[in-house]
N, C-alpha and C positions, 0 to 999 in steps of 0.2 A: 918539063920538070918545074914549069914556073919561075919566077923571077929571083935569080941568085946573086944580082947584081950587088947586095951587102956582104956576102960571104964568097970571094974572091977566090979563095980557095979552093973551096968545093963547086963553086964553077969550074975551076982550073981542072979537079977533079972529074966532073963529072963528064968533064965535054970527052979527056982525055982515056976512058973507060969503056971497054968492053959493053953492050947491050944489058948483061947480068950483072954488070957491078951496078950499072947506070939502075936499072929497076930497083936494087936493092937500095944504089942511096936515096931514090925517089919514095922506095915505103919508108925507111926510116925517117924522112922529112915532113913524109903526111903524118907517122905516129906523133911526131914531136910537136907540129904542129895542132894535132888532135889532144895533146895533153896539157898545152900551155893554154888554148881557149878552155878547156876541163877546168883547167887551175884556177885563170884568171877570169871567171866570167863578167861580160861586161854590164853594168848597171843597170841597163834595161831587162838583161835574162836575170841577175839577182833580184828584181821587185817580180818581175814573174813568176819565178820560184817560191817568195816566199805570198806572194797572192796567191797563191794556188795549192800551195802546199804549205799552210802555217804552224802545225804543229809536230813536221819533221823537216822545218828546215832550217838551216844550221846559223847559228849568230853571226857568220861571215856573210847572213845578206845584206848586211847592216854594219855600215861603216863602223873600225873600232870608236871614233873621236863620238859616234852619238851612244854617251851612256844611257839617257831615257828611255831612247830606242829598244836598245838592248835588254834593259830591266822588263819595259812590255813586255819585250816578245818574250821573256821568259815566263812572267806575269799569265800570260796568252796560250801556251803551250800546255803549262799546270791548270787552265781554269776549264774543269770539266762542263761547264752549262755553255760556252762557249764551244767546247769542241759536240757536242750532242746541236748546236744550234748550226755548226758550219755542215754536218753531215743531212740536214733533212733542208738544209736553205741554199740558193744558189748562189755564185759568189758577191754574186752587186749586193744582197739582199743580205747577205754577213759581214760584209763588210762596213757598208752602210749603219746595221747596226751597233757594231762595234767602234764608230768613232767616237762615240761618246768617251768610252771606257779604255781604250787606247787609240791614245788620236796623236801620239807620237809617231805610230808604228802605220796607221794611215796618213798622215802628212808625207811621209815619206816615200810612199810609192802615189802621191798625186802626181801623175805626168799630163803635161800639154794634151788637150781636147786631141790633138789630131791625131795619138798614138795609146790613146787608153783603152781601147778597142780591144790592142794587141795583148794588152797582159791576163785580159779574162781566155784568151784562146791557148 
């Protein structure tokens, strides 16, 4: 079931459980756990998301505290030469283009050489 050593309880539970309780608390632990990385994704998959998908993806990839950010990507979402430029160009090549014109909202997903690979995949 994995490591329940912070929920003492439902260790206490689980050990002390039938095969069929024991499975079902084990799916409901994967769902929950399935819903809190859904919820909360971590920073690296928010710049993935919105490099790859920038004109549906949602102002939560973008910390509340950076307004300028946010103003771009709204900025970015509405500018139809932009969206007709990201469907015929590949991402390095839209991107690139675009720092001129939002270079908030590219600053923002520059990550370290040794993992920038991963946000175009």
């Amino acid at each position: 079931m994995g490591n329940l050593a912070m929920l003492k309880k439902v260790s206490q539970m689980a050990s002390e459980c039938d095969a069929a309780t024991h499975n079902l608390i084990t799916q409901h632990l994967e769902a929950l756990e399935g819903e809190v990385k859904r919820y909360f994704l971590d920073p690296q998959r928010q710049n993935s998301l919105l490099v790859r998908f920038p004109f549906t993806a949602a102002g939560t990839c973008i910390s509340d505290d950076n307004d300028d950010c946010q103003t771009e990507l709204l900025a970015l979402q509405e500018d139809s030469g932009a969206k007709i430029k990201f469907e015929h160009e590949s991402l390095t090549v839209f991107w690139s283009s675009m720092a001129a014109s939002y270079p908030n909202i590219c600053d923002s997903f520059s990550p370290p050489p040794a993992i920038s690979l991963n946000l175009f995949m």
